[in-house]
Legacy VTK file of the C-alpha trace (Angstrom):
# vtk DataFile Version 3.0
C-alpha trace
ASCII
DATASET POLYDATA
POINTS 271 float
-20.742 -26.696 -43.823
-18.338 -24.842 -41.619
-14.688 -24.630 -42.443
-12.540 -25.964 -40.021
-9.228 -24.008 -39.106
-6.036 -25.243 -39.843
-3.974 -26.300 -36.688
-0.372 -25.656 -36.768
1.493 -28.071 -34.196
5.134 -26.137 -32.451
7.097 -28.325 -30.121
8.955 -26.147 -27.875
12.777 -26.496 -27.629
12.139 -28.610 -31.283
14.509 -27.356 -34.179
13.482 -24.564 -35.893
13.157 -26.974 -39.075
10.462 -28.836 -37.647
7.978 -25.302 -38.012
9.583 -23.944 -41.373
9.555 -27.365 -43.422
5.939 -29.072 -42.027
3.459 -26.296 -41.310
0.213 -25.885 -43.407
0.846 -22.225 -43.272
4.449 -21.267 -44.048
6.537 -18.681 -41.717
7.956 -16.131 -43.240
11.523 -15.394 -42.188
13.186 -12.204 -41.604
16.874 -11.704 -40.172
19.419 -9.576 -38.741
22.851 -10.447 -40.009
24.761 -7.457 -37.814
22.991 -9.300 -34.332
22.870 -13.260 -36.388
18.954 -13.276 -35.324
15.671 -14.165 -37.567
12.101 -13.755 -36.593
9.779 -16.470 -38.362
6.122 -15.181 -38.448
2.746 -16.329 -39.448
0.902 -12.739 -39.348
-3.626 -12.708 -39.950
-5.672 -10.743 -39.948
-8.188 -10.291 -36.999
-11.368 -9.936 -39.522
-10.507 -13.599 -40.837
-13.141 -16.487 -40.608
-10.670 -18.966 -40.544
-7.952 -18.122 -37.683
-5.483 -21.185 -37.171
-5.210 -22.871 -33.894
-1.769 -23.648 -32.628
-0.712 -26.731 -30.283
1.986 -25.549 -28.412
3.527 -28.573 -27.347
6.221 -29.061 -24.138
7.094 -32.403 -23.034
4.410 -34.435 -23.934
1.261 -31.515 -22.725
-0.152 -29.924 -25.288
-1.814 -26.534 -24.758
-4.284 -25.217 -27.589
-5.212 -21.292 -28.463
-7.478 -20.931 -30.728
-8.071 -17.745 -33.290
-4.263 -16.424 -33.351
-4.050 -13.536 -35.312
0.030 -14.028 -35.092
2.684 -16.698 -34.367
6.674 -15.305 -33.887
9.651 -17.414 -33.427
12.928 -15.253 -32.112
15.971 -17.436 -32.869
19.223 -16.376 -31.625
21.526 -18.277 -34.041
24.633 -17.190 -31.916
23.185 -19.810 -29.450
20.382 -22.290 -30.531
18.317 -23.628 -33.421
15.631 -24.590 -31.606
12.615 -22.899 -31.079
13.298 -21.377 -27.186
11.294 -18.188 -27.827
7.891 -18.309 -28.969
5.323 -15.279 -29.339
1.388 -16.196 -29.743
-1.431 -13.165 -30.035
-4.850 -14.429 -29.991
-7.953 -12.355 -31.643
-9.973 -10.562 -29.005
-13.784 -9.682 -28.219
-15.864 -8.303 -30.447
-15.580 -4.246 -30.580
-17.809 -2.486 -27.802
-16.913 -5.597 -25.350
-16.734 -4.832 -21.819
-13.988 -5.346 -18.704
-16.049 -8.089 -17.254
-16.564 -10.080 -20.635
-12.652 -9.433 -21.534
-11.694 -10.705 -17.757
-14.014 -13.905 -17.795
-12.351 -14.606 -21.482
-8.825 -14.405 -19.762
-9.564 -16.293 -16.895
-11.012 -19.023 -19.097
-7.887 -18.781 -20.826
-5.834 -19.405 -17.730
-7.878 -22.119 -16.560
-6.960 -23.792 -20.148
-3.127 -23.350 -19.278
-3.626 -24.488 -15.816
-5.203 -27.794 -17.258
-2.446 -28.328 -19.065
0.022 -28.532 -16.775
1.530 -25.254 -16.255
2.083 -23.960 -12.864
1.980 -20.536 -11.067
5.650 -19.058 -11.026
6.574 -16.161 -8.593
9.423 -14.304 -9.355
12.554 -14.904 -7.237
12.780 -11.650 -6.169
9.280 -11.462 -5.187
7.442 -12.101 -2.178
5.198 -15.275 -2.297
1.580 -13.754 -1.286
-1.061 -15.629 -3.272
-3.979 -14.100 -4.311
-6.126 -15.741 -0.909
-4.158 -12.394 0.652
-5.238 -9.346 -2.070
-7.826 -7.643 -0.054
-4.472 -6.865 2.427
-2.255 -5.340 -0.638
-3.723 -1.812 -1.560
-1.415 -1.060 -4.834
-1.978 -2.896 -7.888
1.630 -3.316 -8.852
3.880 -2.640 -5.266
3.997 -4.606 -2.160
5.590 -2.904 0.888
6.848 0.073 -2.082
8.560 -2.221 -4.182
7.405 -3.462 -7.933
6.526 -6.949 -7.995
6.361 -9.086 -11.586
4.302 -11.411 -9.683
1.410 -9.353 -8.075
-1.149 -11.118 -6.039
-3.757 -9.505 -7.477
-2.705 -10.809 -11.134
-2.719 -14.541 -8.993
-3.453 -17.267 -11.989
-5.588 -19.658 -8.587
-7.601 -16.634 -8.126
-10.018 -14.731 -9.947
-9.717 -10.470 -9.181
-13.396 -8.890 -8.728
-13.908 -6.147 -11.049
-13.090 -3.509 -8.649
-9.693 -4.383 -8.689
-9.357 -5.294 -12.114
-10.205 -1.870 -12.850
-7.484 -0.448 -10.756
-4.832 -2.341 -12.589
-3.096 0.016 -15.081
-2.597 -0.908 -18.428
-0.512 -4.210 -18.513
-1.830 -6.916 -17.138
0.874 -10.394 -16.258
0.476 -13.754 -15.260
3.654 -15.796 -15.072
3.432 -19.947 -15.291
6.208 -22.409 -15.304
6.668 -26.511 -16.578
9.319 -28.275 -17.268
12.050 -25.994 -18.268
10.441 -23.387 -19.898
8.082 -20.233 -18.229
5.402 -18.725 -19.925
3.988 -15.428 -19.603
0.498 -14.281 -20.384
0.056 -10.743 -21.177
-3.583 -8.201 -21.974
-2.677 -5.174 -23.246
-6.525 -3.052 -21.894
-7.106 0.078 -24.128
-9.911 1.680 -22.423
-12.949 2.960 -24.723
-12.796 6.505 -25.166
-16.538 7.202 -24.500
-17.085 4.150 -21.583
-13.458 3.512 -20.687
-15.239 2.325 -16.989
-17.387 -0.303 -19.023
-15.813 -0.968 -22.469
-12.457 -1.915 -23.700
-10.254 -3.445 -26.257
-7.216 -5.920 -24.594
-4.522 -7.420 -26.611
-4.391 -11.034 -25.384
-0.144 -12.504 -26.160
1.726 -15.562 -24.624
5.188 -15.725 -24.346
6.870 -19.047 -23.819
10.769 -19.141 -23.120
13.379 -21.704 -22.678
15.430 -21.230 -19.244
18.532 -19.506 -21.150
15.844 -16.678 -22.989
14.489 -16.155 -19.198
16.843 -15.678 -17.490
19.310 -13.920 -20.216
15.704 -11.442 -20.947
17.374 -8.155 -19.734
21.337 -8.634 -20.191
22.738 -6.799 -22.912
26.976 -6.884 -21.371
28.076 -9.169 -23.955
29.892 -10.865 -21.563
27.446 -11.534 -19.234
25.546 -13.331 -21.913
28.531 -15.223 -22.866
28.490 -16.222 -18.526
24.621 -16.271 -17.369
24.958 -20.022 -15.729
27.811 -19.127 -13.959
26.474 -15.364 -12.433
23.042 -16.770 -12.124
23.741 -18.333 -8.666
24.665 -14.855 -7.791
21.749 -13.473 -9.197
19.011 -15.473 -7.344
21.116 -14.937 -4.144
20.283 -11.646 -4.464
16.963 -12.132 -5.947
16.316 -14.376 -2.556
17.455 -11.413 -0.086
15.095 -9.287 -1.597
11.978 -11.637 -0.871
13.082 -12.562 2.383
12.774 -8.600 3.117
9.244 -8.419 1.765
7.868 -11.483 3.220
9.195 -10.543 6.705
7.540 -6.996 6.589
3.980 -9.320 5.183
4.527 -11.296 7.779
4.706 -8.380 10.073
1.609 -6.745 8.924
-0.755 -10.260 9.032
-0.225 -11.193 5.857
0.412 -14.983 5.256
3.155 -16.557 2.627
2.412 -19.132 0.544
4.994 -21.814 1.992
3.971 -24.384 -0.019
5.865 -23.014 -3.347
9.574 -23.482 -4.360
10.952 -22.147 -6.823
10.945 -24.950 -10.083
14.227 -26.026 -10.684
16.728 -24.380 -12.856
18.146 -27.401 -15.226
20.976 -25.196 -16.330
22.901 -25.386 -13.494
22.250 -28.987 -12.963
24.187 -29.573 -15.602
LINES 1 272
271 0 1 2 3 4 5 6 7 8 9 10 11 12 13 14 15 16 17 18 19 20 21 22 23 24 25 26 27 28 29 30 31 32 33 34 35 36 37 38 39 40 41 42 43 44 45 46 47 48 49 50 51 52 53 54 55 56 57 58 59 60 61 62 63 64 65 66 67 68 69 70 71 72 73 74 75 76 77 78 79 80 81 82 83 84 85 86 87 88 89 90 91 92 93 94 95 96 97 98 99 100 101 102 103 104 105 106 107 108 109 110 111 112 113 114 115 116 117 118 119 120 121 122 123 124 125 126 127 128 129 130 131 132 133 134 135 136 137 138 139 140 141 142 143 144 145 146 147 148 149 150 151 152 153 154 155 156 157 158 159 160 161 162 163 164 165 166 167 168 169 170 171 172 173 174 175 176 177 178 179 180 181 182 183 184 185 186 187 188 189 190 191 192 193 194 195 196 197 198 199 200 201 202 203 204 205 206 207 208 209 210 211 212 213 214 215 216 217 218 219 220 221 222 223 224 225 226 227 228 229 230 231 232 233 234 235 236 237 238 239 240 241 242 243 244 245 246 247 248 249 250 251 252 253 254 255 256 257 258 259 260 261 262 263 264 265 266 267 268 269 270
């Protein structure tokens, strides 16, 4: 008889109560008084059999990861007490796993998130070349000289060959969005020492965030903080200018724009 791991269900943008007063594994808390924030864990280890699954639940989807090794909660108490910032690291491969087993795992991974419901998000400031167009970008992480967030070659439609997924540097990104709040999947490669061209070891994290952790991620004037709905306008204005540049010098060079995407819409300033 197998044992069966313990789910643990976390509705996003739910009060903090709801994971501290009903989980079958409690969170411990730990808290900042001079900054008014607390971190609420569930930490494993990696060698346990019995690895909970969590159900990260947003607006009535429900997206399962199996075998997490940790589950964090940030809660700025100056603003919320809801849970708007939620950290999930899953156990990886076996030790002496390769590139291509870790990328298939990934991809299966995104193909899970995809199902349920989340969408590719581009950055505003970036240009919008899907992955159908990596063979024309030579850098992993630049288009035209500039850094791009959302890289076609780290495209959640399109699977990289290993050539390219080789090429990528450490830190690997893929950014989804649905219904208010944007996740971002991260792999962390640390290349084995004696076959760092065959073997690895990636640390595998999502990051879900409401629209105020987003687009606040990155302001530390005070007042800023205090004014993000009101700047952010600004912001993407800016943002905008910047991927107008890029996709006029793709456009230039034969490289097609994915026209089809607009940016998701920003709630906050419906409001």
């Amino acid at each position: 008889m197998t044992n069966q791991s313990e789910i643990i269900e976390i509705e996003l943008l739910s009060s903090i109560k709801n994971i501290t007063t009903n989980t079958p594994t409690p969170f411990t808390e730990s808290c900042m008084p001079q900054v008014n924030t607390c971190w609420y864990k569930i930490q494993k280890s990696a060698n346990d059999t019995d690895l909970p699954t969590i159900n990260v639940k947003n607006n009535g989807s429900i997206l399962s990861l199996e075998q997490a090794v940790n589950i964090t909660v940030a809660l700025d108490k100056d603003t919320t007490e809801n849970i708007e910032n939620l950290n999930v690291i899953l156990r990886g491969l076996p030790k002496g796993s390769t590139h291509e087993q870790y990328r298939d795992l990934i991809f299966s991974l995104i193909e899970k998130i995809k199902k349920s419901g989340w969408s590719h998000f581009y950055f505003p400031e970036d240009p919008r070349i899907s992955g159908s167009q990596a063979g024309k970008i030579s850098s992993p992480d630049e288009v035209f000289g500039r850094y791009v967030s959302s890289h076609p070659w780290l495209d959640p439609n399109y699977q990289l060959d290993l050539k390219r997924w080789l090429q990528v540097g450490s830190f690997y990104r893929w950014y989804f969005y649905k219904d208010g709040i944007y996740l971002n999947l991260k792999a962390w490669k640390q290349n084995d020492s004696e076959a760092p061209t065959e073997k690895a070891t990636y640390l595998i994290t999502l990051n879900f965030q409401s629209e105020s952790e987003f687009w606040l991620d990155g302001i530390t004037d005070n007042k800023e903080r205090q004014h993000w709905k009101e700047l952010l306008p600004g912001r993407l204005n800016t943002y905008h200018k910047t991927r107008l540049e890029l996709e006029e010098k793709a456009r230039a060079a034969g490289i097609e724009i994915d026209e089809s995407y607009r940016d998701p819409p920003i709630h906050a300033l419906e409001q």
